[in-house]
N, C-alpha and C positions, 0 to 999 in steps of 0.2 A: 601348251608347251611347244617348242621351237622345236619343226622336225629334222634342224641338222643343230651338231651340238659341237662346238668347236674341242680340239685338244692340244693345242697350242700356239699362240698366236705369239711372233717376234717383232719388232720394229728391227730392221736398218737403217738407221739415220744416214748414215754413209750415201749408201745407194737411193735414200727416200723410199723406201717399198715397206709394207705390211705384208710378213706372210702369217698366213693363217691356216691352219691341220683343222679337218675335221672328221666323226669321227668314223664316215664312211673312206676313209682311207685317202679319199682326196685333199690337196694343199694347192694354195693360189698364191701366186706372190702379184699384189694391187699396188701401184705406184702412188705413191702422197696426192699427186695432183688427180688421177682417178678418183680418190676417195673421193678429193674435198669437191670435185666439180661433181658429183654425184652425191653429196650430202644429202642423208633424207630429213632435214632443215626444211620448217617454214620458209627461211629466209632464203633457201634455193628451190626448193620446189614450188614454194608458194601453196597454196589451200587449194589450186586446182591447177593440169594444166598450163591453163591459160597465165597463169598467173606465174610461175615460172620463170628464174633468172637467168641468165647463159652466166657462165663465171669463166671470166676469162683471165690469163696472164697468171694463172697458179702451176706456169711450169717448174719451178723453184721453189711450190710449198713443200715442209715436211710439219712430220708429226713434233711436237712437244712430249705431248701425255696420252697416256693410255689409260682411262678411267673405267673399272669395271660397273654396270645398272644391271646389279639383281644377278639372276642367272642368265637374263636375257638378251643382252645386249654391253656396248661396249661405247663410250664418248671419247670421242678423239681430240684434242686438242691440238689444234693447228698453230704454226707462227704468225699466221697472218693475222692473227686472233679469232679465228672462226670455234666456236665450241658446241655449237647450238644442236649437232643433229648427233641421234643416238642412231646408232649400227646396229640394229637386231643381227640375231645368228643367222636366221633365214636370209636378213638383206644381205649379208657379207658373203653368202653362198651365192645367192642370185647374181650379186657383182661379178664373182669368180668365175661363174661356169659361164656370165654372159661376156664377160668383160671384151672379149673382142668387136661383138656387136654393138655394145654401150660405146666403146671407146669411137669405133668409124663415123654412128650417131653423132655424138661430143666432134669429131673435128667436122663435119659435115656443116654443121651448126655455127662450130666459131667460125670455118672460110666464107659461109652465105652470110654472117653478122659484119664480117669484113672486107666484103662483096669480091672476096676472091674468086675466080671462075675454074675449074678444073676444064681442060681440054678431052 
């Protein structure tokens, strides 16, 4: 059983954000393009690691759809056509409470892919 249990989850298409309540009282609002470059996807994560895709140029993705899987988890359906990766309750809490840390990761990643330098 998933030990955080959502209590409301809304898309803003408008602004691109996912906010999601859960039910220890905390709410995160995750931008489209967080989700999808953090999709827990084969096709993003890959099977290890190493194996791992950087996804880049998803500043402009938003959601489509919001598919509910089971009580578990939740499929997102992106414009870009990405559908592949299911959001457990536990993943979409980890995103939230890490999300500042995930995200500096994530640009840290695309500047060294596009050999920008930080001073």
């Amino acid at each position: 059983m998933p030990t955080h249990q959502p209590t409301d989850i809304r898309l803003h298409q408008a602004s691109r954000r996912l906010e999601v309540s859960f039910d220890d009282g905390r709410t995160f609002e995750l931008s489209c393009e967080f989700l999808r470059v953090y999709s827990p996807s084969a096709e993003v994560r890959g099977h290890s690691p190493e194996q791992a895709v950087l996804q880049l140029d998803k500043e402009n993705v938003n959601i489509t759809a919001i598919e509910p899987i089971g009580n578990y988890a939740v499929k997102l359906v992106f414009d870009d056509g990405h559908d592949s990766g299911l959001y457990s309750w536990d993943y979409l809490y980890e995103l939230g409470s890490r999300r500042d840390a995930y995200w500096q990761r994530y640009r840290e990643a695309v500047a060294a892919a596009r050999g920008d330098v930080a001073d």
